[in-house]
MINU-310193 format. One record per atom (N, C-alpha, C): residue in three letters; x, y, z. Coordinates in steps of 0.05 Angstrom, whole numbers, plus 5000, padded with zeros to 4 digits. Example, Ala and Ser with C-alpha at 12.3 -4.5 7.8 and 13.67 -1.06 7.14 Angstrom:
Ala526448865156;Ala524649105156;Ala526449345156;Ser525749555142;Ser527349795143;Ser525850015157;
This chain:
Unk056057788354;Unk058457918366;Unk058257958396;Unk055758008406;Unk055358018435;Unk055757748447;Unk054757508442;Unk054357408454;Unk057857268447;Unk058757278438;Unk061457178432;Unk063257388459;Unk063357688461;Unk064057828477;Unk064057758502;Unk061357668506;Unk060857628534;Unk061057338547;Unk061457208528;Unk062256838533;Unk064556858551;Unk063656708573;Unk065656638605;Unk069056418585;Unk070756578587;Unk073056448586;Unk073756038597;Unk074255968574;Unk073355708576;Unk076955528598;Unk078855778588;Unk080655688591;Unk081755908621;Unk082955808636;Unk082956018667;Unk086156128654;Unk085256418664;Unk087156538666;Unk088456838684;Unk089356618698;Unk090156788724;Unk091657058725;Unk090857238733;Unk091757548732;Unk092657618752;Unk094157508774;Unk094857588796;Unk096157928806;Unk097658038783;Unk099058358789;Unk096058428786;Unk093658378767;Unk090658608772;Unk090158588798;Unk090258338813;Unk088858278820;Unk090658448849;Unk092458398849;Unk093458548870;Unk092858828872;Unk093758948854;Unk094459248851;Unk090259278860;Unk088559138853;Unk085959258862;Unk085859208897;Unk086558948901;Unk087258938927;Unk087859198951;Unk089659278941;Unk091059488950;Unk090259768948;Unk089059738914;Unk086960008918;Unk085360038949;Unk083359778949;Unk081559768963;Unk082959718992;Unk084959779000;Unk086759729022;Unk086360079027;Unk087460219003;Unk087560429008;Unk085060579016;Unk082560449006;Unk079460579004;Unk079760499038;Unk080560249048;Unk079160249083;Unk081460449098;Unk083060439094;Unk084860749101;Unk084260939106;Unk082660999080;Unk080761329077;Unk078961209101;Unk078561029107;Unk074861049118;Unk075961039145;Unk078360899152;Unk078460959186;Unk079561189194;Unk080761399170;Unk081961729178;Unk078361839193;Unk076861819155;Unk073961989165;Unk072361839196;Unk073261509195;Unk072461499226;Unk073861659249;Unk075961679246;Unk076561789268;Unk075761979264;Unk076062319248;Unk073862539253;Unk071762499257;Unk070162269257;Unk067562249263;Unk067562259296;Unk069861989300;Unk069162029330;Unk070562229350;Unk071162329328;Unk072862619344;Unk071062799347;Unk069662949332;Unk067263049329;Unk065663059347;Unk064262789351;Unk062562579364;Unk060262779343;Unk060662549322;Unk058362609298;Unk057362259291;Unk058662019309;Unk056861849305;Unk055161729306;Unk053961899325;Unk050361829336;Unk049361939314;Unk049262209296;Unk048162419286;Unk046062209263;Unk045662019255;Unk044261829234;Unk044161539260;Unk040761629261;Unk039761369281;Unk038561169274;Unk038261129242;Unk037260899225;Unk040760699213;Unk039860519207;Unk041360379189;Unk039260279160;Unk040460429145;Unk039060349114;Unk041160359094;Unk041960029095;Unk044460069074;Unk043960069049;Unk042260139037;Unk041560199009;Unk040060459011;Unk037660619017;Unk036360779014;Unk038561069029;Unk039660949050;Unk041461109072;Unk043161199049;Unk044061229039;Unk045561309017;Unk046161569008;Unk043961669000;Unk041861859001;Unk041462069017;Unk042962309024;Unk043162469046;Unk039362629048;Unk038762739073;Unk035562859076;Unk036863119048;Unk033763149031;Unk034563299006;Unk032963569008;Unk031563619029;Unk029663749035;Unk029063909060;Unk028264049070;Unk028564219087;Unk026964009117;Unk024563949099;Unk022763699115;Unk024063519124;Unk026063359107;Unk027363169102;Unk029863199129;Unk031363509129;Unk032563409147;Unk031163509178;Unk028663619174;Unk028063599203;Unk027263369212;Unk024963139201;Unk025462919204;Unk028362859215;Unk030462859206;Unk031862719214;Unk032962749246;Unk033963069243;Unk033963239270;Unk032563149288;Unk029763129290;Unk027363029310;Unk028562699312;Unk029462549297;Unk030462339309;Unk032662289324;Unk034062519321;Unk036862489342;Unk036462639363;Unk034262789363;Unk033862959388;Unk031562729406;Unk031762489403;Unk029762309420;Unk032562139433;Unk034662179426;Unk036862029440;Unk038862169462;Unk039962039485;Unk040362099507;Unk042462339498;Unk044462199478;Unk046262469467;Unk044762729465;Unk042762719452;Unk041962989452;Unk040163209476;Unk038562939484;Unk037263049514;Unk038363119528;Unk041663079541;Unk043663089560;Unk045963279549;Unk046763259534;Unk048863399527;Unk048163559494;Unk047063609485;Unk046663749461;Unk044163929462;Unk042563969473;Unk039864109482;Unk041364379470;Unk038764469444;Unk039864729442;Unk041264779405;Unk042164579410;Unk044064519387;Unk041564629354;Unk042264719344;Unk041564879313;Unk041064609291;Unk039564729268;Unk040064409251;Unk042764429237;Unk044064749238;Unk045864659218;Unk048064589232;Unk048364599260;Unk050364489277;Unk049264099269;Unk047463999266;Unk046863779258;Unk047363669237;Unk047763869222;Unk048063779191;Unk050363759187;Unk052363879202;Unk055763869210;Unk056963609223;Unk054563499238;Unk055563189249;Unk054962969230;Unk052463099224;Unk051162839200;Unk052262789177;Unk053363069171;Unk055063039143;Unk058362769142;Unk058662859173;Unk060962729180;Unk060462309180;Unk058362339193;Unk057361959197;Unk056861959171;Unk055762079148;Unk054362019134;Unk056161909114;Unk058462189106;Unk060862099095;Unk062661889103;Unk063061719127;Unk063661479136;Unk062661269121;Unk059861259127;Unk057361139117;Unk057660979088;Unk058361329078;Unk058061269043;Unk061461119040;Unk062361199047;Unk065061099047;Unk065160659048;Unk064060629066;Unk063360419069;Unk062260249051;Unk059760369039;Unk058960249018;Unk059960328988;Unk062060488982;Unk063860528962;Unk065360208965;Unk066760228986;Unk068359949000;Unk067059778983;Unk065359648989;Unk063059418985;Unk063559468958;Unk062759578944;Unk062759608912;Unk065159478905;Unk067359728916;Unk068859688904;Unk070759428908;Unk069359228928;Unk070658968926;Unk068858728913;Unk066458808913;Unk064658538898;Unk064358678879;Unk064558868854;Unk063758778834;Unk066658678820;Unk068858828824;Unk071558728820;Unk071258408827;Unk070958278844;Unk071458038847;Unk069457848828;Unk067657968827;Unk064957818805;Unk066857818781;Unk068158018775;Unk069358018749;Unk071857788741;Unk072757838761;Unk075757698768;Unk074857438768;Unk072157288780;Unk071757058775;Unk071257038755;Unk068257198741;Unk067957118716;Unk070057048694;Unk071857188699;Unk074157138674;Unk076356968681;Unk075656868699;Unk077856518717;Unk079656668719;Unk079356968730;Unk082657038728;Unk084257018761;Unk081856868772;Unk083256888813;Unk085456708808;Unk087456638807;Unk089656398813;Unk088456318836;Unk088955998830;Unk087155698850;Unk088255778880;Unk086655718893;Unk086555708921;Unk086756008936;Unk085656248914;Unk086156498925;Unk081956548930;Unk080756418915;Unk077056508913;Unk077256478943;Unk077156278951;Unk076556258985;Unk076856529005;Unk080056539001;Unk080556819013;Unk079157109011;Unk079657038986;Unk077457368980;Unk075257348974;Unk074157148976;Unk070957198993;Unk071057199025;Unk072257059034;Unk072657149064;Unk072957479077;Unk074757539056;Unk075557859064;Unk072257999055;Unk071557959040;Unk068858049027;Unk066958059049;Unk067257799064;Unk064957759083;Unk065357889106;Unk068457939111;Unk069358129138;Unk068658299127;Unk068258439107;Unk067458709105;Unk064958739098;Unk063358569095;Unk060758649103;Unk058958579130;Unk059858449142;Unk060058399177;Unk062558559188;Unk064458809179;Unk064759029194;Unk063059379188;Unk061159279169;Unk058159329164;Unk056359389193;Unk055959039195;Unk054459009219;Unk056059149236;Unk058159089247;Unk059459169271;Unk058459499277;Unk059159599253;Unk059459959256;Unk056560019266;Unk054159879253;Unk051259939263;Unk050959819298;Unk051959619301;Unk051559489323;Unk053559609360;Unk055259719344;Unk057059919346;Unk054860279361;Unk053560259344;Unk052460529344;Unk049960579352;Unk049060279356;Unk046360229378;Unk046860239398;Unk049460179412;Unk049660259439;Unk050060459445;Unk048960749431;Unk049560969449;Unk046761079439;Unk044560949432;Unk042160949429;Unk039460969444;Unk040260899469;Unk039360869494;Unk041660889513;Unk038560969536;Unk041461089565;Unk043961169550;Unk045261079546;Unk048861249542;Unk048261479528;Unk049961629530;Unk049961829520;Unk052761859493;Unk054661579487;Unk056361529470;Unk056361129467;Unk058161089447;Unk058360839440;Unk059160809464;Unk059060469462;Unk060360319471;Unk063360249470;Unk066160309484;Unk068860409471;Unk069160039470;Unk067959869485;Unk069059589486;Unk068459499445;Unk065759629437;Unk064759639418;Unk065659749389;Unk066659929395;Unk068160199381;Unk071260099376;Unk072459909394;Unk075059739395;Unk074959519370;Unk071959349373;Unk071959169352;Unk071359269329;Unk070159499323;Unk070659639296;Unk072659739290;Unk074059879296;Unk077660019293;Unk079259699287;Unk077859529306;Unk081159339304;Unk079959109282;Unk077359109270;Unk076758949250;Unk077259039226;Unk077059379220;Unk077559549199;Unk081359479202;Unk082059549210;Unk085559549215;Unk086559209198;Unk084059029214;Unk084958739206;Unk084358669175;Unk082358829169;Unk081458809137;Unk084058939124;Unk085759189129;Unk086659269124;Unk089559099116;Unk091158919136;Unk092658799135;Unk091358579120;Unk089858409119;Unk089058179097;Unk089058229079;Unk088558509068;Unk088458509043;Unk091658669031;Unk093358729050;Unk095958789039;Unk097458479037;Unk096858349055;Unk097558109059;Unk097457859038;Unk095057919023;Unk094157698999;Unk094757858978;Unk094958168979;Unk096058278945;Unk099758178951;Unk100358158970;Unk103658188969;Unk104357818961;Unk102057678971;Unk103057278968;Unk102257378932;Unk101057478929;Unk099757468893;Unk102157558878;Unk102957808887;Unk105457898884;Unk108257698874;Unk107657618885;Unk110357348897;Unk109257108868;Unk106356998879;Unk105656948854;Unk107057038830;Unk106957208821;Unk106857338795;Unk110057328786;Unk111757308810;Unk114657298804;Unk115957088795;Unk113956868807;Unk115356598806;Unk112456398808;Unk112056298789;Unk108756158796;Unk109155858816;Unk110955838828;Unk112155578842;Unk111455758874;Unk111156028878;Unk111656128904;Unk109256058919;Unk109355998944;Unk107255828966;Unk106356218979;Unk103756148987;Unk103056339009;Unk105056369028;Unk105656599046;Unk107856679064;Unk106056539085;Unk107656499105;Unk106956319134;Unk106956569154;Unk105256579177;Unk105556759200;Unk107156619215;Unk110156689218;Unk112956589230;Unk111356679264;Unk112856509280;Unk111556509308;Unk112356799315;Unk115156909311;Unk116057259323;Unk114557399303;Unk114257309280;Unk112657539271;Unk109657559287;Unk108257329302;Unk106357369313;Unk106157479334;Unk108157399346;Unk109157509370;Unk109257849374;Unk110657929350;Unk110958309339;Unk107858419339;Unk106158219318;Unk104058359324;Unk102058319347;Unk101658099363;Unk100758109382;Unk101458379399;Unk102858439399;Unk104858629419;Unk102858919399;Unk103058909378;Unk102059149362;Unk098259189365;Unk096558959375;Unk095458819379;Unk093759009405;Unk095558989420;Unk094459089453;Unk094959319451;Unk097659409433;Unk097259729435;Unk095359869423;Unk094159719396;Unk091559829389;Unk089459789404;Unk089059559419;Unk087059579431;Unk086359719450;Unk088859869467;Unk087760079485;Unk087360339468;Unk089160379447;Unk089360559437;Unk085560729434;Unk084860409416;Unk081360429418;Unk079360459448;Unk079660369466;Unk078960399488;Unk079860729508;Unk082560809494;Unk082461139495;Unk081361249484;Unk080861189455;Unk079261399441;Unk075961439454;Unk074761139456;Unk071661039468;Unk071561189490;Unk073361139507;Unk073661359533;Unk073361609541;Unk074961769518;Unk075861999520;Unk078462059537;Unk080061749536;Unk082561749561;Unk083661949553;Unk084561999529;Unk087062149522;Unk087262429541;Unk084262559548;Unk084262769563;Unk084762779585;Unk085262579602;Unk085362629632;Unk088462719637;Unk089762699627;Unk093362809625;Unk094162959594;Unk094063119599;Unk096463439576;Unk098363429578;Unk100163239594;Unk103763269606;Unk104862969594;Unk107062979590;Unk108862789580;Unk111462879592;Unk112862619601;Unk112262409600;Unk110862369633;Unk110962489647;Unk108762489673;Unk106862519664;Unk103862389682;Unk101462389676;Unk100062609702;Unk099762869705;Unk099363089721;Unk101563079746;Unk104162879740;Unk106463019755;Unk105762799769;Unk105362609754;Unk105762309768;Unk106362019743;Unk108061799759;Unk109061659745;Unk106161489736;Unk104561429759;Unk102761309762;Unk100561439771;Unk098761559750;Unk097661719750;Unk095361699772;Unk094661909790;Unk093061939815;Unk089461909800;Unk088361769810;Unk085561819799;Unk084661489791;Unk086061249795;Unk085560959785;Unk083060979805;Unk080460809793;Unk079660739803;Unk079060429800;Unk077360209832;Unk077059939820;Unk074859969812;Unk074359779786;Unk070759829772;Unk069959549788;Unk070659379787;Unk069659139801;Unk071058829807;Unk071858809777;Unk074658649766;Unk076758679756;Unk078458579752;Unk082258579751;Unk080658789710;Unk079658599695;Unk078858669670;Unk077358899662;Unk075158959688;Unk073759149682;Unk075759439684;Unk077359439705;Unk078359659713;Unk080959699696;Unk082059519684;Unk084659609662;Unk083459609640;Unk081159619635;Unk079959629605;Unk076859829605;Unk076459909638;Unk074160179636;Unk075260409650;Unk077460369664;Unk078360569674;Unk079960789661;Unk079460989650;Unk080661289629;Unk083461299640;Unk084561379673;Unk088161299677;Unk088661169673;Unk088060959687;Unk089560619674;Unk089760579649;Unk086960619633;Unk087860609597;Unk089960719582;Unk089660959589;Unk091161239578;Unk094461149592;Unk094761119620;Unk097060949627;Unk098660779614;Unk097360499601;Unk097560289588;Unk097960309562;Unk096760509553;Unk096660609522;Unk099460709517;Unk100760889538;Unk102161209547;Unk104860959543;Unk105060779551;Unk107460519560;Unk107760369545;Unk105760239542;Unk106360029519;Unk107160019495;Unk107160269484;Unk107360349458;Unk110360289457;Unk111860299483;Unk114860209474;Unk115359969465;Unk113959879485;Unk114059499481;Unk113259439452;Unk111559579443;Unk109459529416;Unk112059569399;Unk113559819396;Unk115959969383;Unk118459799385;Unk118859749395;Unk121759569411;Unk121259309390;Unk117959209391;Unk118058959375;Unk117959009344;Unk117159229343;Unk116559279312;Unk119459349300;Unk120959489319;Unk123659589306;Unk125559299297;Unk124959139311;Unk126758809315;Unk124858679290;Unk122858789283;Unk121758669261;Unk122658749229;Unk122959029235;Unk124059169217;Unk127159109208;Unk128559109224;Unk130558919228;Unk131158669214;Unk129258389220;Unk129058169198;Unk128458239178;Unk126458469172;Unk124858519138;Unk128158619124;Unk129258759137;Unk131758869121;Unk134558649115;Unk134758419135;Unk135758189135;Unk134858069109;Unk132057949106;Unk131057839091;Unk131157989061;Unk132558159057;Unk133158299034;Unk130558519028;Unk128258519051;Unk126658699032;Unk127259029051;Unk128259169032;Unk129359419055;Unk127959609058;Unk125359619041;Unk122559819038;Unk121359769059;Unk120559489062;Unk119159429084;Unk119759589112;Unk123159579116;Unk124459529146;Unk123659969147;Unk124259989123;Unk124360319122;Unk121360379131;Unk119560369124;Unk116260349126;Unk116160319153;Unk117460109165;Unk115960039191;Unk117360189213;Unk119660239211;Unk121460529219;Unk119560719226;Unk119960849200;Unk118361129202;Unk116161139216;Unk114160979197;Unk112060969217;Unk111060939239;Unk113060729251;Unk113360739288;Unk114361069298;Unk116161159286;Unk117461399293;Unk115161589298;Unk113561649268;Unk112461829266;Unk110561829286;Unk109461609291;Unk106661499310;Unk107361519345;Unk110361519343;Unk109461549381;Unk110861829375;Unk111562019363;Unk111462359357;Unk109262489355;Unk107362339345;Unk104262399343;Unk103062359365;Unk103962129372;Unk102462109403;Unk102662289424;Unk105562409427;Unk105662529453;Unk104662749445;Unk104962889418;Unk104263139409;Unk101563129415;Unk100362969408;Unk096162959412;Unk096462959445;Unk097962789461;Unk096562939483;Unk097263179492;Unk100863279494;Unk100863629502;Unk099063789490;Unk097963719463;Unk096263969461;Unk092663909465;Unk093763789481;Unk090263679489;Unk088363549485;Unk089163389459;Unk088363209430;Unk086763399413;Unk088663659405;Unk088863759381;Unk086863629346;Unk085863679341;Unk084463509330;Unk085663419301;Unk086663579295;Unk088363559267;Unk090763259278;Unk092063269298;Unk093463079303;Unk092762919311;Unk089862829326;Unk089062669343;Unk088762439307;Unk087962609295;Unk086062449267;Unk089262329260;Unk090962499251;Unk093462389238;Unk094262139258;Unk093362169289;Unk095161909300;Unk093761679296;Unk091161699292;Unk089461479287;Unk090461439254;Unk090661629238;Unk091861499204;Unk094761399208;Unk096461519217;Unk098661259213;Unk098561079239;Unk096961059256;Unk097260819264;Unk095760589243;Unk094460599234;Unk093460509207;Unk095860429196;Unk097260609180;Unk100460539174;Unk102060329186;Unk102160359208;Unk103560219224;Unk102259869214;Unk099859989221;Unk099059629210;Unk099459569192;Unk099759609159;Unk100059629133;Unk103359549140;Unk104459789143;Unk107659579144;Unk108759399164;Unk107159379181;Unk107559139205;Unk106758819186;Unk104058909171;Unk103658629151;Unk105958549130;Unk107458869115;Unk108358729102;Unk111658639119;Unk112658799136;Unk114858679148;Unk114258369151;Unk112958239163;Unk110957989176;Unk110757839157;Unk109957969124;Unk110257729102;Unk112557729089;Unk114257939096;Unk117057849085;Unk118557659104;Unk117957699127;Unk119257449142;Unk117757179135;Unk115757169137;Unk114256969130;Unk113756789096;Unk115556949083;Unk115256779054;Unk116856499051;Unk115856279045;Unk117456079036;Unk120856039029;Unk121955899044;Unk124955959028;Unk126156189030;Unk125056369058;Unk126856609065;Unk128556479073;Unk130856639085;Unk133056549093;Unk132556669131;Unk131156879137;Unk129656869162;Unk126956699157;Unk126856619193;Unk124456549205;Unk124256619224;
């Protein structure tokens, strides 16, 4: 009877609605993980764990020994020599809890997409030409693994924080995991309606929308790495200027619009219309194209997100909002993908 149970399905049979709806779980699991990143880096609780042990790391210190060990290892890094001197263990145990919960979060992730997919093969249930994909997503998310450690070595020496150029390609690879995988549950989706339906195409304006969504995250991350958001509390003037007093040149046209805290915070402060303007015109075709959830989703969410924005800076980046503007900008990406694949499905009537 066992061995009958456990015999690999001879005949394939494709499950595409499981296979989605897990998709999307695990859409939702990197969601959770870039809210707790952002309290982490709000905090600045991501130095607080100076090893990478993705299996044993798991495992929080269980012992009194255990977490001074650990303490004594963050107190050998510039963060703590320079700016934390003084600091208590249980003020430590308040940052560490924070990376740590990231951490574990991450490797929940991992689980929760390879053993699901081991299964999904074993039982031929991927529909043809979808295995490729989701092992690819698999592999971005275990090389945005690497990133987060590689990420967190640069504030390991000399610095006293990450690297924000660094801290950019983790936010905007987590964000990108996040859209692939709304992206391939929604073609599966389509699948399941009609088994003749082709993968959706990235239409050139829909690339165009997100490119535009693209740069506003990217400063967005380069404010946070910075600490831009602080150098101006006033909206829509930046200390009672259009163009905020304090630019400095770092060396090059690139260094100085991408290391400089006004210029960022500037660029971040502006663009978001441009970013909004394209998303609203996107929203727009998703509701053309008959899907009207979409157009509503990507609405709000723009709405909500530059209300959050200005609100995080008058109150100083408030921390409760600072976190919410980093979670629906998350949002924003989630319905920016699916606006993007409703334009983009086969035999819309937009392109």
């Amino acid at each position: 009877m066992t061995a009958i149970a456990l015999r690999r399905p001879a005949m394939a049979a494709p499950r595409p609605v499981s296979i989605a709806r897990w998709l999307l779980v695990v859409a939702a699991l990197v969601f959770g993980m870039v809210v707790v990143g952002g309290i982490t880096r709000l905090t600045e609780s991501g130095l607080s764990i100076t090893q990478w042990k993705p299996i044993t790391g798991a495992i929080p210190p269980l012992t009194h020994d255990q977490w001074m060990d650990a303490f004594r290892l963050y107190q050998q890094i510039p963060e703590y020599q320079q700016l934390r001197q003084g600091m208590t263990l249980s003020e430590f145990q308040f940052i560490f809890f924070w990376e740590w919960v990231h951490r574990l979060l991450g490797r929940l992730i991992g689980v929760a997409f390879a053993l699901p997919l081991l299964w999904f093969a074993w039982r031929r249930a991927i529909p043809a030409g979808y295995g490729p994909r989701l092992v690819a997503l698999l592999a971005l998310g275990g090389l945005q693994g690497a990133i987060g450690w590689w990420m967190v070595t640069s504030g390991l020496s000399v610095r006293t924080d990450v690297s924000h150029y660094r801290l950019a390609v983790h936010l905007l690879t987590a964000l990108f995991i996040i859209g692939g995988l709304i992206w391939t549950a929604l073609d599966l989706l389509a699948l399941a309606r009609d088994r003749s339906a082709r993968p959706a195409a990235l239409r050139p304006f829909a690339l165009v929308v997100l490119l535009a969504l693209f740069v506003q995250l990217l400063f967005g991350a380069f404010t946070a790495g910075l600490d831009a958001g602080y150098v101006s509390s006033t909206w829509p003037l930046m200390n009672d200027h259009l163009v905020p007093q304090g630019i400095e040149w770092l060396g090059s046209l690139w260094a100085t619009i991408s290391g400089d805290p006004y210029l960022v915070h500037f660029i971040h402060r502006w663009w978001a219309w441009a970013a909004a303007a394209a998303l609203i015109l996107l929203a727009r075709r998703a509701k053309g194209a008959g899907a009207r959830g979409a157009s509503i989703a990507i609405n709000a969410s723009v709405g909500t997100q530059i209300a959050l924005g200005i609100a995080t800076v008058v109150t100083g980046i408030a921390l409760p909002l600072a976190v919410l503007h980093q979670a629906v900008g998350a949002l924003v990406v989630a319905s920016a993908a699916w606006g993007a694949h409703v334009v983009g499905m086969r035999g819309s009537a937009v392109s």
